[in-house]
C-alpha positions, 0 to 999 in steps of 0.5 A, spaced: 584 123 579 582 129 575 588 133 573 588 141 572 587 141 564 580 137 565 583 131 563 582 124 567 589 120 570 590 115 575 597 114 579 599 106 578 602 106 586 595 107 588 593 101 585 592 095 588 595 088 586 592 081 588 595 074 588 588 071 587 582 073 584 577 068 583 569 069 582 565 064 586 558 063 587 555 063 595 548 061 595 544 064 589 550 070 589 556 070 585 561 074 590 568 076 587 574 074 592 580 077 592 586 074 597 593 074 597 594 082 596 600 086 596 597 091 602 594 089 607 592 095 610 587 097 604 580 096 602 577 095 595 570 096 593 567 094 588 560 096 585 555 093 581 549 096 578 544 095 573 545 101 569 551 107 569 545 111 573 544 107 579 552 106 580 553 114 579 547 114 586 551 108 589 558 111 588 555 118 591 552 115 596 558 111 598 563 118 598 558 121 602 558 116 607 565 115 608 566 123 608 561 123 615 566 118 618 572 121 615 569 128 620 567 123 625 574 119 626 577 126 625 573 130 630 572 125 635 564 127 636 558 125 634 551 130 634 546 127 635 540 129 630 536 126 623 530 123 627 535 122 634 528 126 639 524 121 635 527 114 637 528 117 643 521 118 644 519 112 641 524 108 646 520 112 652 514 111 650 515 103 649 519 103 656 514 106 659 507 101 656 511 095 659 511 098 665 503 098 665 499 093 667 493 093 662 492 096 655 488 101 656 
């Protein structure tokens, strides 16, 4: 967290504590597991990337998401849009060339 002089801190009770932490490969993936934590009730994300630029767009991206459904849950209302009327239309047209006997 950002602190008022500009200085950057972290607050120990924010941070999560793990009995296990082992990485393990599945496939051809290497995956981090974690178990056995003290709250159950939280989730931790993890980011890898291929260079400081890519984790900056991925951890952007992330904090937008997860702004939408803070405002979602909050509101309880979605707003239909970003391409709605299009897949609407897409979904009627396809419904409505399997209701025609030929190709024409």
């Amino acid at each position: 967290m950002a602190n008022d002089d500009g200085s950057e801190g972290f607050d120990a009770n924010c941070i999560g504590q793990a009995k296990i932490v082992y990485e393990d490969t599945v496939g051809d993936m290497d995956y981090l597991f974690i178990e056995e934590m003290q709250r159950t009730t939280c989730c931790s994300m993890l980011l890898r990337g291929p260079n400081d630029f890519a984790l900056e767009e991925i951890d952007r991206s992330i904090h937008d998401a997860l702004c939408v459904m803070k405002r979602t849950l909050e509101s309880g209302y979605v707003v239909p849009g970003g391409g709605c009327v299009e897949i609407a239309l897409n979904v009627a047209i396809g419904n409505f060339a399997k209701s025609l006997n030929t190709k024409a």
